[in-house]
Backbone bond lengths (Angstrom), bond angles and torsions (degrees), N, CA, C in turn:
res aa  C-N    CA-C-N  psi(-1)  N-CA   C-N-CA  omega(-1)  CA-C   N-CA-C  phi
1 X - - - 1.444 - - 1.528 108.23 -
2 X 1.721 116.05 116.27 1.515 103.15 173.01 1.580 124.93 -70.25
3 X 1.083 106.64 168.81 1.382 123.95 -177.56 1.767 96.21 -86.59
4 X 1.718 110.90 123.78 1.663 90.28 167.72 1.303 101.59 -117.17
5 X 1.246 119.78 168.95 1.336 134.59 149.75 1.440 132.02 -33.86
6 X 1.073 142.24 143.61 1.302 127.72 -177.78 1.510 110.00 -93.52
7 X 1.024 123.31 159.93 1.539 106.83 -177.07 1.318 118.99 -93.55
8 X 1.560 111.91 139.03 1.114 119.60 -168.56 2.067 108.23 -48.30
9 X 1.467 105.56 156.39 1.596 117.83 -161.53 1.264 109.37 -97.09
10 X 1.519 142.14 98.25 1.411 137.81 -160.34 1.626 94.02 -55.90
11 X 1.635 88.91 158.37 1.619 117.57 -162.07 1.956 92.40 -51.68
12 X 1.496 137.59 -166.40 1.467 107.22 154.53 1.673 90.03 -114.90
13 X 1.253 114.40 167.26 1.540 130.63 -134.65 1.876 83.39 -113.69
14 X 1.867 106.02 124.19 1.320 121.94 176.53 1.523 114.32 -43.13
15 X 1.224 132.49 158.17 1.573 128.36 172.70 1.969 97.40 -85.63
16 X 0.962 103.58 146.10 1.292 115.37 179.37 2.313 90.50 -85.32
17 X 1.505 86.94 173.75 1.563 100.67 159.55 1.509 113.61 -59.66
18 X 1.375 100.40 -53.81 1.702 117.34 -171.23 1.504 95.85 -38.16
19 X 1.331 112.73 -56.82 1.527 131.89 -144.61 1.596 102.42 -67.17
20 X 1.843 95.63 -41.60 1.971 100.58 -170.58 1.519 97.95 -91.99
21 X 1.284 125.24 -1.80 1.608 127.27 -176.58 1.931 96.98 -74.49
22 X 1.827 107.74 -47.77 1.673 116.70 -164.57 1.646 87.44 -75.43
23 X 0.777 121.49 -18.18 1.468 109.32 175.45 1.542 141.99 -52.65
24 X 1.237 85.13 -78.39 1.677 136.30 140.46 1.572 107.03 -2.79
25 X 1.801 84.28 -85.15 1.386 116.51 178.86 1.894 121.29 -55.29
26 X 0.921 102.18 -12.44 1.538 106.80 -158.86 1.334 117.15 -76.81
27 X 1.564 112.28 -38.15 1.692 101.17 162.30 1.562 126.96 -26.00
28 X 1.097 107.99 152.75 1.826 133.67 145.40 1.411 104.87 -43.22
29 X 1.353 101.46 120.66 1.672 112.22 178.43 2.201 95.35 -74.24
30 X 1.660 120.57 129.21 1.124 88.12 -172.84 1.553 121.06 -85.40
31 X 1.517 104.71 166.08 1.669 104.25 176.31 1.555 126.30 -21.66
32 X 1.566 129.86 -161.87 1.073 114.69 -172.81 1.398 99.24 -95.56
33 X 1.497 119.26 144.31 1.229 151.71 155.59 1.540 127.34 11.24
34 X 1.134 150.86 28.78 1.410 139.03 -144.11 1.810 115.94 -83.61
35 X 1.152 120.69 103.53 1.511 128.79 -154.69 1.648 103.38 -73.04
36 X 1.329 125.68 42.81 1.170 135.87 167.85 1.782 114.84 -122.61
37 X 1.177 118.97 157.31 1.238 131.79 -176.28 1.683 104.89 -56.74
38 X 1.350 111.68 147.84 1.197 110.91 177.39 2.002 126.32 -76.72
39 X 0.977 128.09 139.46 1.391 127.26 178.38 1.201 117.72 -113.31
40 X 1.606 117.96 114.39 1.309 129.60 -161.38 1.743 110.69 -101.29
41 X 1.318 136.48 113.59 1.064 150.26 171.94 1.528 122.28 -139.01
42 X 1.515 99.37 161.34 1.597 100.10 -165.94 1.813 90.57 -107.51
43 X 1.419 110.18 149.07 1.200 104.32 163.38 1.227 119.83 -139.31
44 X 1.751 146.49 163.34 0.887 117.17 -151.63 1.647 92.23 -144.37
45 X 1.284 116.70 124.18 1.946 136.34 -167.92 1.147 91.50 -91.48
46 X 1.485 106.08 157.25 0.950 126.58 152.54 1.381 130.63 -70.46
47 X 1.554 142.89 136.27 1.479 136.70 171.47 1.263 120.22 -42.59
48 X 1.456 111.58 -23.82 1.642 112.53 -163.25 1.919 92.09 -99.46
49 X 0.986 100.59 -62.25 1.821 97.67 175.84 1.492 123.45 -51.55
50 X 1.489 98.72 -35.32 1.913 100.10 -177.48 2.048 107.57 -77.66
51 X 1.760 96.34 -6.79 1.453 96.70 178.61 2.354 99.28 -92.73
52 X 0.861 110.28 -39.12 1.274 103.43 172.28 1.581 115.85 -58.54
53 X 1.673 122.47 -46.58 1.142 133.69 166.47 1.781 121.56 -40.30
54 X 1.669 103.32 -27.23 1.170 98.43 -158.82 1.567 84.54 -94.22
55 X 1.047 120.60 -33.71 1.431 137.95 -174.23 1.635 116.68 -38.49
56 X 1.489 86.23 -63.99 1.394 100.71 174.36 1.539 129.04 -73.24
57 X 1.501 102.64 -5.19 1.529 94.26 -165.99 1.626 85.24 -128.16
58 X 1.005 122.51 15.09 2.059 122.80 159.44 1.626 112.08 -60.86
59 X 1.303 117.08 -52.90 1.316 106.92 172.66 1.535 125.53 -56.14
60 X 1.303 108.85 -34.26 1.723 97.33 -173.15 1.803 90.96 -98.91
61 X 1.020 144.12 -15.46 1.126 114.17 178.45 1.735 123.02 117.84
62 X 1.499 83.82 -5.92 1.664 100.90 -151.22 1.932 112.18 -72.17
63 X 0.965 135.71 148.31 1.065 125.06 153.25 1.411 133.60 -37.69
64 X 1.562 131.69 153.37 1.494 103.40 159.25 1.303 114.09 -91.38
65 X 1.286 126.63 15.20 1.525 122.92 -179.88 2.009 92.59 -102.18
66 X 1.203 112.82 -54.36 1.488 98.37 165.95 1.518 142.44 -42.08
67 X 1.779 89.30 -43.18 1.583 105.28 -172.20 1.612 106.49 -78.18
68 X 1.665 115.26 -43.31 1.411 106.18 148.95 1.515 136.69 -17.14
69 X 1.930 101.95 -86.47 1.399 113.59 164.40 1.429 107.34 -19.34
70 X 1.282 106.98 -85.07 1.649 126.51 -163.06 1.761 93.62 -32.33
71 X 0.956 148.19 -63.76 1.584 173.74 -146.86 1.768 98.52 -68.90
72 X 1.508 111.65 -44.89 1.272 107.94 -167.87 1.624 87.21 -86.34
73 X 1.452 131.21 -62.81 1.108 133.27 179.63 1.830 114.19 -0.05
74 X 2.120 95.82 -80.85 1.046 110.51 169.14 1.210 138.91 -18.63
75 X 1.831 97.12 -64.18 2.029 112.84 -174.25 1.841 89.24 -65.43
76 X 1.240 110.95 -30.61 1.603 98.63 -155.85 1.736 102.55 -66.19
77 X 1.450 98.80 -37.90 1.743 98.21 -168.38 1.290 114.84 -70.98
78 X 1.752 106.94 -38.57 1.428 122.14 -160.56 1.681 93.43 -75.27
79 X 1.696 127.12 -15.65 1.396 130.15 -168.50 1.864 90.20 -92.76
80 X 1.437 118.30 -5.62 2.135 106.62 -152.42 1.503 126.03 44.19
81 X 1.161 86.30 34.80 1.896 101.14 176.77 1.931 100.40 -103.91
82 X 0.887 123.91 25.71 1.613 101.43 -179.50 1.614 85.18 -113.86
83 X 0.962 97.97 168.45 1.963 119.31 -171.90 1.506 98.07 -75.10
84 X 1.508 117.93 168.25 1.530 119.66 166.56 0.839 118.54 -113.35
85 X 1.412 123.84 129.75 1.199 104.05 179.60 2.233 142.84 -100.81
C-alpha cells in the first residue's frame, strides 16, 4: 500500500466587509442610557459566581460587563432606587 501525500491545504479565504461588519457589530447593545459621565473601576468576582454568570449569559450572547450592568439596572428599578429623570 503506497504512502500518499496529504493534500495540499486551501489558501484561508479573505474576510469579506459582511464578515468584519458581524463582527464589529456583535456586541451587547448597552443597558439603558445614564446621562452622567462614565466611572471606571476594576472589580474582582468570584470563580464560582463569574462561572454561573457566564452560564447564564452564553445563550444570549451577552457580555459579562453588559450582562452585569443589565443585572444592576434590574435590582435598581425593581428596588425604585434609580434617579428620575
Amino acid at each position: 500500500m503506497p504512502i500518499r501525500r496529504p493534500a495540499p491545504l486551501a489558501p484561508p479565504r479573505q474576510p469579506t466587509n459582511a464578515d468584519i461588519d458581524r463582527v464589529i457589530n456583535a456586541g451587547s447593545p448597552p443597558p439603558a442610557e445614564v446621562e452622567t459621565s462614565d466611572v471606571k473601576f476594576q472589580m474582582v468576582i468570584p470563580s464560582a459566581l463569574c462561572a454561573v454568570i457566564d452560564k447564564l449569559r452564553r445563550p444570549t450572547r451577552t457580555s459579562r460587563r453588559a450582562w452585569i450592568l443589565q443585572a444592576v439596572y434590574e435590582k435598581l428599578e425593581r428596588e425604585d432606587r434609580l434617579p428620575r429623570s
